[in-house]
N, CA, C and O of each residue as an XYZ file, in Angstrom:
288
protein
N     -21.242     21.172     -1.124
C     -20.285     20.151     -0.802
C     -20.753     19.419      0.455
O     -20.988     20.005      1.512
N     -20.874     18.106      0.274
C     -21.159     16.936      1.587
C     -20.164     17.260      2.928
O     -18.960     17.495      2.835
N     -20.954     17.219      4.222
C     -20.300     17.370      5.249
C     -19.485     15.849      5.401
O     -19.847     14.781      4.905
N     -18.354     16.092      6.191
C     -17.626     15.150      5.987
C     -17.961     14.238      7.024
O     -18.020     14.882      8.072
N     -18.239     12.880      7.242
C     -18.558     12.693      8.682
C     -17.780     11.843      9.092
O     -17.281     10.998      8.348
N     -17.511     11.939     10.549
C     -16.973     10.685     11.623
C     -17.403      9.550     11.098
O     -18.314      9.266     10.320
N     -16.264      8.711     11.881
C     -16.634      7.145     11.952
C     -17.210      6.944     12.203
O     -17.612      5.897     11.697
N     -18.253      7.656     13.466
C     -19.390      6.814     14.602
C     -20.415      6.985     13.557
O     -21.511      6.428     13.490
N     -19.834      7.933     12.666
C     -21.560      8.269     11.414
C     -21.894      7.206     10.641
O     -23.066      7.030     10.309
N     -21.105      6.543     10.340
C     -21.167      5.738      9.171
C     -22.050      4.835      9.525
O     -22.508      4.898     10.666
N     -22.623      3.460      8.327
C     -23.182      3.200      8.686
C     -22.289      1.649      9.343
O     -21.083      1.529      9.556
N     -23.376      0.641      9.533
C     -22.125     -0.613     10.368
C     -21.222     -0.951      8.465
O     -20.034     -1.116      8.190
N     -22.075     -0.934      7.847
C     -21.638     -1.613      6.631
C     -20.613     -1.126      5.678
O     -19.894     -1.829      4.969
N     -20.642      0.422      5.766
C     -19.610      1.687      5.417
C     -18.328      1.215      6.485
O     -17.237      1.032      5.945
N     -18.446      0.969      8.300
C     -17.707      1.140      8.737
C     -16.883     -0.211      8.677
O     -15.707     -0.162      9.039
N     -17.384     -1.345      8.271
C     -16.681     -2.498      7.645
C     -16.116     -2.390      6.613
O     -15.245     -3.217      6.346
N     -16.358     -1.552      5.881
C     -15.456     -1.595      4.342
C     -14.244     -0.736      4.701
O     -13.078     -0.880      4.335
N     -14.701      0.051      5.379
C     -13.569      0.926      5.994
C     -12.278      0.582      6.300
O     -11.205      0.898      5.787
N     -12.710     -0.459      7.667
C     -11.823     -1.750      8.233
C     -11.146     -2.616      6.708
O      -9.990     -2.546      6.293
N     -12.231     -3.353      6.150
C     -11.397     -4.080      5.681
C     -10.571     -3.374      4.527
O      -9.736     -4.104      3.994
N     -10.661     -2.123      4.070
C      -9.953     -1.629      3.343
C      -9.035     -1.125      3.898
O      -8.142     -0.957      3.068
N      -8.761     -0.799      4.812
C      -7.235     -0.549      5.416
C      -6.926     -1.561      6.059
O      -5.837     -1.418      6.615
N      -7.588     -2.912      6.302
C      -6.718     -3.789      6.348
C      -6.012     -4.482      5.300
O      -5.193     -5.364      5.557
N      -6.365     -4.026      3.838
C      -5.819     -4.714      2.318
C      -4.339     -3.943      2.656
O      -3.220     -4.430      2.817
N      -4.904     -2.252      2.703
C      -3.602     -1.319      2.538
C      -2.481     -1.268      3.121
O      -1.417     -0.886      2.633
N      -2.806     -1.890      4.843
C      -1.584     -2.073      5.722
C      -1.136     -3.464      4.827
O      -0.066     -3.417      4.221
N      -1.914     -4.614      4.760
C      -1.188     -6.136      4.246
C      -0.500     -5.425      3.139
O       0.707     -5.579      3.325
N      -0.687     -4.801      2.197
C       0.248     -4.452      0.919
C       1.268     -3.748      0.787
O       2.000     -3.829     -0.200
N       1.484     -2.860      1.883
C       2.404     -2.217      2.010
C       3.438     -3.090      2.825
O       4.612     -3.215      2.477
N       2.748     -3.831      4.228
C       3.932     -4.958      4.476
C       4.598     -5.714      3.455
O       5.736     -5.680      2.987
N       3.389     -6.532      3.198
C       4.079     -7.445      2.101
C       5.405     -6.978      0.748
O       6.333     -7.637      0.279
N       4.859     -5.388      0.442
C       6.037     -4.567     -0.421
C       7.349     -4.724      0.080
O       8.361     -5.317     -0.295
N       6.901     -3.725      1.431
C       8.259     -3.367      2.051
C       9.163     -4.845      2.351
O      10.297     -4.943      1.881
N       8.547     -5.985      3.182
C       9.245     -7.351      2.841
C       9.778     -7.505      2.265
O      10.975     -7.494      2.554
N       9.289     -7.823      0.755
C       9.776     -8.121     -0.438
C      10.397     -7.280     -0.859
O      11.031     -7.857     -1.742
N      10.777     -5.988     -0.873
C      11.914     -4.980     -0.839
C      13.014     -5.180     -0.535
O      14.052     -5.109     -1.192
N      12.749     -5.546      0.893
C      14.009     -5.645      1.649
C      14.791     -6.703      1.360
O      16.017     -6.613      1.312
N      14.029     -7.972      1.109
C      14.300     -8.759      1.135
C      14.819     -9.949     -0.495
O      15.377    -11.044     -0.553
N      14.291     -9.033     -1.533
C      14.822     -9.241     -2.811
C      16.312     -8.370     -3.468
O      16.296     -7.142     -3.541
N      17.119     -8.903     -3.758
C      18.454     -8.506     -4.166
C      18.292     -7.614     -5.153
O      17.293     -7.521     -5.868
N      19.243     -6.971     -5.201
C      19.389     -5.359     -5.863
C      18.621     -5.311     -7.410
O      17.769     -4.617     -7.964
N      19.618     -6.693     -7.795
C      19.623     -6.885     -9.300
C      18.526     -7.497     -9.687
O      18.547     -8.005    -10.808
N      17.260     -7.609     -8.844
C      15.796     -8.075     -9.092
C      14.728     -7.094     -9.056
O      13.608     -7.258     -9.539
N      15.161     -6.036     -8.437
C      14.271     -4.919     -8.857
C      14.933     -3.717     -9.648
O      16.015     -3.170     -9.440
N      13.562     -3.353    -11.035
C      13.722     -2.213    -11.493
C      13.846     -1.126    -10.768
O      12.975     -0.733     -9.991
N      14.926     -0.566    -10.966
C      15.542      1.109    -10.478
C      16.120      0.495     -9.134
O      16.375     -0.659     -8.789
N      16.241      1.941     -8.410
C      16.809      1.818     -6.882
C      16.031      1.145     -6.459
O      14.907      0.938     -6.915
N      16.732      0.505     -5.103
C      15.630      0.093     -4.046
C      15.606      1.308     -3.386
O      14.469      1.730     -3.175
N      16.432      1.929     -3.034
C      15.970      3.288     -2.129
C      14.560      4.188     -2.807
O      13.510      4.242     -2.167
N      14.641      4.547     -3.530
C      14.041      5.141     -4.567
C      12.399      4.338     -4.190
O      11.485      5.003     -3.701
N      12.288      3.230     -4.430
C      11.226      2.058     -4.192
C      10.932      2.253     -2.875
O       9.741      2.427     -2.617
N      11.802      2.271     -1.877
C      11.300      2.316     -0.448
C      10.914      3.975     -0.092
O      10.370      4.158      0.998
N      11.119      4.939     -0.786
C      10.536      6.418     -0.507
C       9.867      6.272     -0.929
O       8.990      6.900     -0.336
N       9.173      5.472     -2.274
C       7.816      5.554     -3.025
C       6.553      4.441     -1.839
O       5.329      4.554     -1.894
N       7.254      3.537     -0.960
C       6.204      2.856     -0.784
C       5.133      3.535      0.274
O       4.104      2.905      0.521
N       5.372      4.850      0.919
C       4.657      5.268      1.703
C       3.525      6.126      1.105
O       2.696      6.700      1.812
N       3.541      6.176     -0.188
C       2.359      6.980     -0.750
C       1.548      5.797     -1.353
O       1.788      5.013     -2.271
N       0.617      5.935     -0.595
C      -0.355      4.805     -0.596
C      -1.760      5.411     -1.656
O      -1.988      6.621     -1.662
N      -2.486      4.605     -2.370
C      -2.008      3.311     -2.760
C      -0.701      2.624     -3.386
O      -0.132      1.569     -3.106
N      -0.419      3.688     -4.404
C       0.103      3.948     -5.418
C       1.495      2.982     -5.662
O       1.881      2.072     -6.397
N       2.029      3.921     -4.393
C       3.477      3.248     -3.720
C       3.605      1.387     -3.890
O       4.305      0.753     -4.680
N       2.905      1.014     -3.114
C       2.869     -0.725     -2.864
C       2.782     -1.082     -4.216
O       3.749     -1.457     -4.879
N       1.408     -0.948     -4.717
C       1.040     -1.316     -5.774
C       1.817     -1.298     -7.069
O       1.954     -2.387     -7.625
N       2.266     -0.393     -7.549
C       3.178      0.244     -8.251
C       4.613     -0.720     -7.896
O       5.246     -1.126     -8.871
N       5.002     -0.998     -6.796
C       6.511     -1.718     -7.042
C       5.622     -3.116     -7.095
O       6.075     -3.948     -7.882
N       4.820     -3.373     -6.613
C       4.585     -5.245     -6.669
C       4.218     -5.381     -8.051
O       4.284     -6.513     -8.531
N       3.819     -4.369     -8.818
C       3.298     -4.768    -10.396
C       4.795     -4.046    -11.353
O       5.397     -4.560    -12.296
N       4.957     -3.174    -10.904
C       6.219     -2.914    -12.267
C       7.357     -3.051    -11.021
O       6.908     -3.847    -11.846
N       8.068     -3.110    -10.231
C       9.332     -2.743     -9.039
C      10.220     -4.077     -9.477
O      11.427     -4.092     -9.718
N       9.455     -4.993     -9.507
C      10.137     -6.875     -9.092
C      10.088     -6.958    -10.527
O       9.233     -6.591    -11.333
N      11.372     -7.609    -10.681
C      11.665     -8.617    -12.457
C      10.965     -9.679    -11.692
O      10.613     -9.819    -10.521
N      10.889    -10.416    -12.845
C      10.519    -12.018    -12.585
C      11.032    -13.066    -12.787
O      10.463    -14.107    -12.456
């Protein structure tokens, strides 16, 4: 099994994808939780409570209410 390594290991190009991939994951989870809060009951499938305990399991969470959560 591969040793796991630090950030400082990586290389510059690993440690950019890094960045910009948790910068997609923070924008998607804002943008969820927004649009959560901020869309009326009767526009999203199921609870919203229910939706807002799911959005912290990342990816899954965000992704999952912005593609099935919101009617259209």
């Amino acid at each position: 099994m591969a040793k796991k390594k630090k950030f400082s290991e990586l290389t510059g190009t690993q440690q950019a994808g890094v960045v910009a991939l948790s910068a997609v994951q923070i924008a998607l989870s804002v943008w969820a939780g927004k649009d959560l809060k901020d869309r009326p009951a009767d526009q999203v499938r199921g609870s919203k409570i229910l939706w807002g305990l799911a959005l912290p399991i990342q990816p899954f969470g965000p992704v999952g209410y912005l593609v099935l959560g919101r009617k259209r």
